[in-house]
C-alpha positions as CSV (number, residue, x, y, z in Angstrom):
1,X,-13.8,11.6,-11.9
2,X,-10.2,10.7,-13.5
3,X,-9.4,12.7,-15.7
4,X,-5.4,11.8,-16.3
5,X,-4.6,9.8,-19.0
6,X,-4.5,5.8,-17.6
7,X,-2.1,3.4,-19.3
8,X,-2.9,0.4,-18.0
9,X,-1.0,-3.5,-18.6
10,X,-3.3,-6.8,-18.6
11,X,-1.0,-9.5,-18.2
12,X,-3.6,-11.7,-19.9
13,X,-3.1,-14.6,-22.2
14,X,-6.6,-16.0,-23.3
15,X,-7.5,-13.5,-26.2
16,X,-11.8,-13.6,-25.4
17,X,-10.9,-12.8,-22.0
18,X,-8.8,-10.1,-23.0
19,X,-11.2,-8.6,-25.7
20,X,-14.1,-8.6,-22.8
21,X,-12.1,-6.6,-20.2
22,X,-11.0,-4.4,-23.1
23,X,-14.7,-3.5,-24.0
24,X,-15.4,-3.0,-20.6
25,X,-12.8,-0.6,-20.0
26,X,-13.8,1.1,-22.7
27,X,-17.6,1.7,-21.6
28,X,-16.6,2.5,-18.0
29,X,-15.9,5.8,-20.3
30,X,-12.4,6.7,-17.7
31,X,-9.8,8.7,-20.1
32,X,-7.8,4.9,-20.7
33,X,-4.7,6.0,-23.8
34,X,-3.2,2.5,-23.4
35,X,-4.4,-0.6,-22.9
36,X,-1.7,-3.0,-23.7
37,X,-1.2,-6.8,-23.7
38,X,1.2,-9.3,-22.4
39,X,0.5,-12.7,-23.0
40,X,3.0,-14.1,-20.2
41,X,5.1,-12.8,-17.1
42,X,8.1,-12.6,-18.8
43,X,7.3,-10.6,-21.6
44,X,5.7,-8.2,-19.3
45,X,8.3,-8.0,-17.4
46,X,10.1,-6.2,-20.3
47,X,7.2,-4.2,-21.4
48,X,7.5,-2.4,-18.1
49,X,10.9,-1.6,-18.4
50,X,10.0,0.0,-21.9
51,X,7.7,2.2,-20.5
52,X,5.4,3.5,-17.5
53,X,1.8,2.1,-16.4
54,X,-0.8,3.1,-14.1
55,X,-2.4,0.3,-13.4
56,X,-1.6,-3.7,-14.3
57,X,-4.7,-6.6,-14.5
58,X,-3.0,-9.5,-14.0
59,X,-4.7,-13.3,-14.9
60,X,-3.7,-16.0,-12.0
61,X,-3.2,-18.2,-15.0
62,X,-0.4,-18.0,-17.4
63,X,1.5,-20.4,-19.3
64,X,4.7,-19.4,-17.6
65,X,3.2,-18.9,-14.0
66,X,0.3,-19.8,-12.1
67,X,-1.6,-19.1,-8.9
68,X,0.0,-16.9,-6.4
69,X,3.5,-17.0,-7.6
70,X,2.4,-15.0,-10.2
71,X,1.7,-11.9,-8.3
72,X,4.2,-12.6,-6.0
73,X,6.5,-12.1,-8.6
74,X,5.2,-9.2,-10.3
75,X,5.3,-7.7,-7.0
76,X,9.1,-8.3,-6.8
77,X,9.1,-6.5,-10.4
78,X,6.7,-3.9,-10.5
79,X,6.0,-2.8,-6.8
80,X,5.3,1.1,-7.3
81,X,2.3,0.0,-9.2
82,X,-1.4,-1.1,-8.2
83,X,-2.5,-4.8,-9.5
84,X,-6.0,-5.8,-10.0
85,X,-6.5,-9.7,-10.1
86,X,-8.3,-11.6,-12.6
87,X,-9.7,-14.3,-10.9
88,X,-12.0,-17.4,-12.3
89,X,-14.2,-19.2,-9.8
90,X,-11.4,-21.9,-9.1
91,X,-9.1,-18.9,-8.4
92,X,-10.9,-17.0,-5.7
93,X,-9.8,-18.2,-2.7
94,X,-5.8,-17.5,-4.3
95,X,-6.8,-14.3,-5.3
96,X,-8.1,-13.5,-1.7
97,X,-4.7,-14.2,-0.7
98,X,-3.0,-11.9,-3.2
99,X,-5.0,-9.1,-1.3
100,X,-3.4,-10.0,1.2
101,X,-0.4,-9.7,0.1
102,X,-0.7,-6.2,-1.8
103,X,-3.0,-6.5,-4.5
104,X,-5.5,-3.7,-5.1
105,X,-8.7,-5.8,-5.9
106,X,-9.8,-9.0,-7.7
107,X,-12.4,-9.8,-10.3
108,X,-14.1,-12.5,-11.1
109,X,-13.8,-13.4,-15.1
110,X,-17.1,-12.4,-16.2
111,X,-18.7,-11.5,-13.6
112,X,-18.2,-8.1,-13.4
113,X,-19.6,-4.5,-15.2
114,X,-18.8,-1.2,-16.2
115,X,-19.2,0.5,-13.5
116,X,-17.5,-2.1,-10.9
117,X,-14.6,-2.0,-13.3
118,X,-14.3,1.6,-13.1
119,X,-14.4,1.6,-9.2
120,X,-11.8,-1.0,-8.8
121,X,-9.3,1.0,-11.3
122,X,-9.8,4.0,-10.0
123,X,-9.9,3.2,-6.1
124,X,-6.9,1.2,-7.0
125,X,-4.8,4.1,-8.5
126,X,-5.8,6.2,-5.3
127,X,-5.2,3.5,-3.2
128,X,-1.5,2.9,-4.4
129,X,-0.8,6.1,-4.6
130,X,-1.9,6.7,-0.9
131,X,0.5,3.6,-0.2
132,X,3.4,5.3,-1.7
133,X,3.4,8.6,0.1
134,X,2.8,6.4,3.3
135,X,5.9,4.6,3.0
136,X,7.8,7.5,1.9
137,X,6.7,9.7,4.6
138,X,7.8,6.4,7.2
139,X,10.9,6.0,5.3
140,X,11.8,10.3,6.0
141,X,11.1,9.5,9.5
142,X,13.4,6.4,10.4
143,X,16.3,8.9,8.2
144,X,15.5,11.6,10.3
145,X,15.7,9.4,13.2
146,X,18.8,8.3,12.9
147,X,20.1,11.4,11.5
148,X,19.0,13.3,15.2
149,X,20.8,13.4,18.3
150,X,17.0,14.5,19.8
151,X,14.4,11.7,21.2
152,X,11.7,11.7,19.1
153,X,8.7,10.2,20.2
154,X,5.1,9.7,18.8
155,X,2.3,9.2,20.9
156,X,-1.6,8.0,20.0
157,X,-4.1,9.7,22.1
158,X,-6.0,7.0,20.9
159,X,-4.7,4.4,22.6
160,X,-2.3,6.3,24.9
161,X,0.5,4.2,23.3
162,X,4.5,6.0,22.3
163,X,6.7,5.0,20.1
164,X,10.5,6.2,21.0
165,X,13.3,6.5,18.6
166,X,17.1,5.5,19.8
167,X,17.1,8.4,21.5
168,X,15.7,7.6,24.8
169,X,18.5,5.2,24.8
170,X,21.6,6.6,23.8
171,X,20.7,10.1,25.4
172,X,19.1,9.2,28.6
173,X,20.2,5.5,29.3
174,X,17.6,3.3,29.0
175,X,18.0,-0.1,28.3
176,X,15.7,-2.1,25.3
177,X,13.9,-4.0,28.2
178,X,13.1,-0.7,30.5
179,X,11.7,0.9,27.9
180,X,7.9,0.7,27.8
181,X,5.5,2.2,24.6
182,X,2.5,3.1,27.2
183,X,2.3,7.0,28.2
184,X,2.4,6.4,31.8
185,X,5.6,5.1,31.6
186,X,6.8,8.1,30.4
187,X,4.9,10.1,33.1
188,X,6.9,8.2,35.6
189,X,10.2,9.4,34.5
190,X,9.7,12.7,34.3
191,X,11.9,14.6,37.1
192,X,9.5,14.3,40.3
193,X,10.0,18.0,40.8
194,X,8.7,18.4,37.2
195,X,6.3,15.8,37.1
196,X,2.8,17.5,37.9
197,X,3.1,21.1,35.8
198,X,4.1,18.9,32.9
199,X,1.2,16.4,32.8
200,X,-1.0,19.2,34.0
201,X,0.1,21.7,30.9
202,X,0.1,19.1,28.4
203,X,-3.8,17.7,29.5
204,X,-5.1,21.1,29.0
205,X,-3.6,21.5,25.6
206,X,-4.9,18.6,25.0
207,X,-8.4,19.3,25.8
208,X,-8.2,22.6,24.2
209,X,-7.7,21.0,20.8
């Protein structure tokens, strides 16, 4: 159960619509300090830059934007942060897109409850949040890989597939088109005379866990 303190943007500009989410949010019983209202994009736009949200609803419908371009640019505005779409039936199949691009979750005006609505804020917080640390953890990676004279390479056990930093070309030669991502390839180039106590130590590590 959240128990943070959510400030939360709906980017909203029919005031029934705004009112129904509002009473909503407040039965899903969450601890919600802020809810706050934009009526367009633009003013938004400068309420985030006056302070810091959790969580933004934003309606596909607003007298200064419509459809898809308005997430897409929200997202150009207000990327750290996890949008829920408010959709009406006409809207669905340009909300589904909007997942696609980045958006947490969509609901239909009206058609949802308290408990849906606390679901959707709460998985989207998490789900952001998850997002972030993702990228940044990528992000300290490609730094590190370019910071490194080493070859550092990743491989999935899953799907026996490796993925090389520029390494394995500035150290050891290898042009972009020798270079192969499956773990064989690898086991090939290992010095012949090396070859077999390296694949046979590394298998049995494996299996041990």
């Amino acid at each position: 159960m959240q128990t943070t303190p959510i400030h939360i943007l709906v980017i909203e500009d029919n005031p029934g619509d705004f009112m129904l989410l509002k009473e909503f949010l407040r039965l899903t019983e969450l601890p919600i300090e802020t809810v706050a209202k934009a009526d367009r994009l633009e003013q938004a736009f400068v309420m985030l830059k006056e302070r810091a949200y959790d969580l933004i609803f934003l309606d596909l419908s607003l007298p200064d934007s419509e459809g898809l371009e308005s997430f897409i640019s929200l997202q150009r505005q207000a990327a750290h942060l996890p949008v829920i779409v408010l959709s009406g039936l006409t809207d669905v199949n340009i909300a589904l897109d909007s997942i696609s691009l980045g958006a947490q979750d969509y609901l239909v005006k009206g058609d949802y409850t308290d408990k849906l609505l606390a679901k959707a804020l709460q998985y989207g917080i998490e789900r952001k949040r998850n997002e972030l640390k993702l990228f940044e953890s990528n992000r300290r990676y490609e730094l590190l890989s370019q910071a490194t004279n080493d070859t550092i390479w990743d491989w999935d056990l899953t799907s026996n597939l490796v993925v090389w930093n520029d390494g394995i070309k500035t150290i050891f030669g290898y042009s972009h088109t020798e270079i192969k991502n499956e773990i064989t390839w690898w086991h090939e180039n290992i010095h012949p005379e090396d070859r077999e106590r390296v694949i046979t130590k590394i298998s049995r590590h494996i299996e041990a866990g």
